[in-house]
C-alpha positions in Angstrom: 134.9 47.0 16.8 136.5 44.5 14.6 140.2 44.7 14.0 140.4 45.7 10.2 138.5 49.1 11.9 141.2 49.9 14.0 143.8 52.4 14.3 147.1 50.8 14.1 148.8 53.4 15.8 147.3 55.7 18.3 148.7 58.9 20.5 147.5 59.8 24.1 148.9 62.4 26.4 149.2 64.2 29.8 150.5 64.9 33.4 149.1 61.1 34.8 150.1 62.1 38.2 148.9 60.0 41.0 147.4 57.4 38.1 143.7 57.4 38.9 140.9 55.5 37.6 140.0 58.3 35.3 143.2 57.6 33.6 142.8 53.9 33.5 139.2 54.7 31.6 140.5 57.1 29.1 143.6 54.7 28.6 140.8 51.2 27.6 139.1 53.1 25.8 142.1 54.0 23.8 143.0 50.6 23.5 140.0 49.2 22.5 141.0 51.2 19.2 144.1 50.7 18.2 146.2 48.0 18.0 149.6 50.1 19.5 148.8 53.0 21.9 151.8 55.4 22.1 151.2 57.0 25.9 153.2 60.2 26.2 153.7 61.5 29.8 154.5 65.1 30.2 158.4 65.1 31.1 159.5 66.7 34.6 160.7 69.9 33.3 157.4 70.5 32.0 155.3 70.2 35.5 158.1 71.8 37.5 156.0 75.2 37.6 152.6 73.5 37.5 152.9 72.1 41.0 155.9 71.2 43.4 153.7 67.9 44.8 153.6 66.1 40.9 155.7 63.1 40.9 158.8 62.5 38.8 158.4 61.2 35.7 159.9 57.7 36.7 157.3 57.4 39.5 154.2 58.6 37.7 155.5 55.7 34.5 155.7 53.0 37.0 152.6 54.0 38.4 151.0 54.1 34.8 153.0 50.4 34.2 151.4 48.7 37.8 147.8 50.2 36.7 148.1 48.6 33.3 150.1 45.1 34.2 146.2 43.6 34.3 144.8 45.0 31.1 147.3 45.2 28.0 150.7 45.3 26.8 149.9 46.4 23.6 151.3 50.5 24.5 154.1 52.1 25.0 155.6 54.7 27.1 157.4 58.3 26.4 158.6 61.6 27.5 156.5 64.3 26.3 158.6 67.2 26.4 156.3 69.9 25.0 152.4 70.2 24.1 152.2 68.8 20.9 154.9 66.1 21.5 155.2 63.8 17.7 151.6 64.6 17.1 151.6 66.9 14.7 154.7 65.1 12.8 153.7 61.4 13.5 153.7 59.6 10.4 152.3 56.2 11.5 149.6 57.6 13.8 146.3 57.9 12.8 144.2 58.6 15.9 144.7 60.7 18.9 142.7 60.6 22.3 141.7 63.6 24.5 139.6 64.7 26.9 136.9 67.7 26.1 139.6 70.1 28.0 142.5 69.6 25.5 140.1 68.7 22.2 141.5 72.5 20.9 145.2 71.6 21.3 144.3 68.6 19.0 142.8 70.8 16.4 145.8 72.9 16.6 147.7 69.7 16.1 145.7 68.6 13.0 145.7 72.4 11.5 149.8 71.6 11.5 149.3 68.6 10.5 147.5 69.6 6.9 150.3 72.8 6.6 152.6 69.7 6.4 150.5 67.9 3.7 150.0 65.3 6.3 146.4 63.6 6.9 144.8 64.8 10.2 144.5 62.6 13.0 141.0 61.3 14.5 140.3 63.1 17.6 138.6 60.9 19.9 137.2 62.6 22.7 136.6 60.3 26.1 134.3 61.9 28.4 136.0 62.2 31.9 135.0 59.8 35.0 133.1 61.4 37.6 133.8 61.4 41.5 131.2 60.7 44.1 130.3 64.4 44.1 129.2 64.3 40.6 132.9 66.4 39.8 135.4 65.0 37.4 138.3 62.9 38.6 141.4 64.4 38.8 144.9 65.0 39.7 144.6 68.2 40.7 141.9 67.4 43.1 143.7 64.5 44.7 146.4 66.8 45.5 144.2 68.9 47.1 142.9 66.2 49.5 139.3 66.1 47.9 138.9 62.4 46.8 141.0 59.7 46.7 142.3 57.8 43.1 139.4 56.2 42.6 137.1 59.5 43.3 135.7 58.6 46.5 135.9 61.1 49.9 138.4 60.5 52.4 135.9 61.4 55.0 133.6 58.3 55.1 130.1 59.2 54.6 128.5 58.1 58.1 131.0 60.3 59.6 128.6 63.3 58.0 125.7 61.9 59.7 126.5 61.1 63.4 129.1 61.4 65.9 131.7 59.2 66.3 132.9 57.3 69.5 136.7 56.0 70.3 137.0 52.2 70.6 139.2 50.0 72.1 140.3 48.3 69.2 141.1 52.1 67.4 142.8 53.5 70.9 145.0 51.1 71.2 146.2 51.8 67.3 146.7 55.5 68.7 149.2 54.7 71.5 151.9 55.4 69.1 153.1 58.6 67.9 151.3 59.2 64.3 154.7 60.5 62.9 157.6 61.8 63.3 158.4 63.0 67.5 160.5 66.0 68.3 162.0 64.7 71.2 162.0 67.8 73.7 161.6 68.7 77.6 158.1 69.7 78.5 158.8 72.6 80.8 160.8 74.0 78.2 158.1 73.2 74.6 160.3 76.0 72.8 163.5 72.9 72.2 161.2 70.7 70.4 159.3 73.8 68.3 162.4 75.3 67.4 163.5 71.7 65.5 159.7 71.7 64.2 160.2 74.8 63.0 163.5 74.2 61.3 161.8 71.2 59.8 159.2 72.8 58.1 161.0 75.7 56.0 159.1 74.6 52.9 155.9 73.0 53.0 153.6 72.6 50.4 150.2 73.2 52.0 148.9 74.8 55.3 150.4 74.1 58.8 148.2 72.7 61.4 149.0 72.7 64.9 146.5 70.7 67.7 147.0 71.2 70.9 147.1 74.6 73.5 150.8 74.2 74.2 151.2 73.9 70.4 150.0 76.4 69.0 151.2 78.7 72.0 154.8 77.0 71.5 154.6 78.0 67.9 153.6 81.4 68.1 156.0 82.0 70.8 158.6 81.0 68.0 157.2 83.7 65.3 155.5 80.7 63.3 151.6 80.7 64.1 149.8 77.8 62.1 147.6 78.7 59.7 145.5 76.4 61.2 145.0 75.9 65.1 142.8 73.9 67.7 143.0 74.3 71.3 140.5 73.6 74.1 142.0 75.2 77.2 143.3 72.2 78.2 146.9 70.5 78.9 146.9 67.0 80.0 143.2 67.3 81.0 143.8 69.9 83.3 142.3 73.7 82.3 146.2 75.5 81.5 146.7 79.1 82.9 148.6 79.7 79.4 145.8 79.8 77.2 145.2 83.6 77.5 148.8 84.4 75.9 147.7 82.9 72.9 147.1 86.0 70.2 143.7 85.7 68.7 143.5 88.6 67.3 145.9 86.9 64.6 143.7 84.8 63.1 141.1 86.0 60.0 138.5 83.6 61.5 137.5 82.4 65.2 135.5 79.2 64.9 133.4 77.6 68.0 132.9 74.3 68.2 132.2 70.7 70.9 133.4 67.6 70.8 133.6 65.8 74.2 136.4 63.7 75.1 136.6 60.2 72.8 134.5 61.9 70.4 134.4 63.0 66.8 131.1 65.4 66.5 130.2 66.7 63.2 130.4 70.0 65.0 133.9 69.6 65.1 133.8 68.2 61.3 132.2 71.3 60.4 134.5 73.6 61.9 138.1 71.1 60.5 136.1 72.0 56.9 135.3 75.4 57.1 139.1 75.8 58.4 140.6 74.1 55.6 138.5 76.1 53.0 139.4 79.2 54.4 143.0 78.5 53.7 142.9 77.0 50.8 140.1 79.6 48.8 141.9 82.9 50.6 144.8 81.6 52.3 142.9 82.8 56.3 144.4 81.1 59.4 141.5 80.1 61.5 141.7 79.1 65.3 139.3 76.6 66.2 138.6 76.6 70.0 137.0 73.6 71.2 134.7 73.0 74.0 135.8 69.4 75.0 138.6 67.9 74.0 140.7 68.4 70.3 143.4 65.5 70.4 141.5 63.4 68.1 141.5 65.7 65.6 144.2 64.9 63.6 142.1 61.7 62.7 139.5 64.1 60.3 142.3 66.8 59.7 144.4 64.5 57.5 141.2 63.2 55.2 140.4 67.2 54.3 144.2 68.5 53.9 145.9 69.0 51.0 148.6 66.5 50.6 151.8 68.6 51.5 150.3 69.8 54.6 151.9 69.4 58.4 150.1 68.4 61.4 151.6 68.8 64.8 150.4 67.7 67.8 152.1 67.3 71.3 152.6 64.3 72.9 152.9 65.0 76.7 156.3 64.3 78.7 157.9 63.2 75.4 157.7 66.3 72.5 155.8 67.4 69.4 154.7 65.0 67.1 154.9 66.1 63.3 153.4 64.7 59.9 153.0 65.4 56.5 149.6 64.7 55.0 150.1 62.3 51.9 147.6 59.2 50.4 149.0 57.5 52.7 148.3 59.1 56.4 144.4 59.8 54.7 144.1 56.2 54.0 145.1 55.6 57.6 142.9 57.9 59.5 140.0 57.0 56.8 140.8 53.4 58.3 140.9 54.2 62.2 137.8 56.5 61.5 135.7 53.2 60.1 136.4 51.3 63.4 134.7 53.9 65.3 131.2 53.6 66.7 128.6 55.7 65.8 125.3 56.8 66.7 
């Protein structure tokens, strides 16, 4: 488009939480017509009720400001502190982009526009960028742990195909604790739970606990995880304890193997239909496994919402706790791509 067809001045909006490549798209596209794109980012008192896990506004524009260093300076940045923002008074702007979802807000904007006796702004439309799945890209399903920023899975693919086998190289990463240990006596689990338990008064997602002792410990406490794996097992060693622990609690009882130093697709299967169950009706699930279930954590984090806790114990020394982010996905996503498979 040459430049005596461009906008001077153009107006985007929106959340741009977790700046994905969606974002980036919509945001070249904008620039490749207009000379000065005005980017309005929704102001934190706007996506306080939307959801508790959307960064504050200063870490979302320095995200937006990394993303863009590469492309162009030719934008700005402001707080948009209501729908409409200077839209619908703007008198230099000429053109504002959207997606398909908020095209009606920008004809409301216009229709105010014209009661002004102002000219209406082009509404460009940019279709959104598509995942892996064939689903949009968005914030909203990065938060829930589906894909990552650039819309791929966090589950890598030949994980879905064949089993997975421990490897030197990746056990060697595991010797220490992923997280943060609770330092407690292990003839007495109930010290360490109870500062778990303090610990996790608010969390923004499902709490997982791996691990007999665990999940026993926590229940014991009056705080059973909405999510639970056991195998009958304590230090390799079949634990007289495992009958205390209340199943009747739990909306679902899944089955499932995975031997020791393994990651089965059976056990996959059963981590995915656990997380779904939590997150589409809120269930707590118990998973009992027939082998061993300390690996889990490795192909819990990739499906968790980000908010979410994992414990785990870590024997003779406590409970090991974690809360899911990008950043623990992109680590087990890492470890599980030095596995071997067949």
């Amino acid at each position: 488009m040459g430049l005596e067809m461009m906008h001077r001045v153009g107006l985007v909006g929106g959340t741009f939480d977790r700046f994905h490549s969606g974002h980036r798209s919509l945001i070249e596209q904008a620039l490749s017509k207009c000379q000065l794109l005005e980017i309005w980012i929704s102001s934190d008192e706007m996506i306080r009720s939307k959801d508790s896990r959307i960064k504050s506004w200063d870490v979302r524009e320095e995200e937006l400001l990394t993303a863009l260093s590469d492309i162009s300076s030719d934008f700005s940045t402001h707080i948009l502190r209501d729908n409409f923002g200077p839209a619908p008074s703007h008198n230099e702007a000429s053109a504002i982009f959207c997606t398909q979802e908020t095209y009606e807000q920008c004809e409301e904007i216009n229709r105010i526009r014209e009661g002004d006796g102002l000219s209406p702004l082009e509404v460009i439309v940019v279709r959104k960028s598509m995942a892996w799945d064939g689903k949009p890209i968005s914030s909203s399903r990065i938060r829930s742990g589906e894909i990552d920023r650039e819309g791929q899975p966090w589950i890598p693919e030949i994980l879905r195909e064949n089993n997975a086998y421990l490897t030197p190289e990746v056990e060697s990463q595991l010797k220490k604790p992923f997280g943060v240990l609770i330092e407690g006596p292990e003839e007495n689990p109930s010290v360490a739970i109870n500062e778990v338990v303090s610990l996790i008064s608010e969390i923004e997602g499902p709490l997982i606990a791996v691990g007999d002792v665990t999940v026993l410990s926590l229940q014991n406490e009056g705080r059973t995880a909405d999510i639970c794996l056991i195998d009958g097992q304590t230090k390799r060693e079949k634990w007289p304890k495992v009958g205390e622990i209340d199943q009747d609690i739990f909306h679902n009882i899944i089955d499932c193997t995975s031997p020791a130093g393994s990651l089965t697709k059976s056990l996959l299967e059963a981590c995915e239909k656990s997380v779904s169950s939590w997150s589409k009706m809120g269930e707590r699930t118990l998973v009992r496994v027939n082998g061993e279930e300390d690996l889990a954590p490795l192909i819990l984090h990739p499906l968790l919402p980000i908010g979410s806790v994992v414990l785990y114990g870590q024997p003779g020394k406590g409970v090991v706790l974690r809360r899911c982010n990008e950043e623990s996905k992109q680590r087990c996503r890492d470890l599980l791509r030095r596995f071997s498979f067949n």
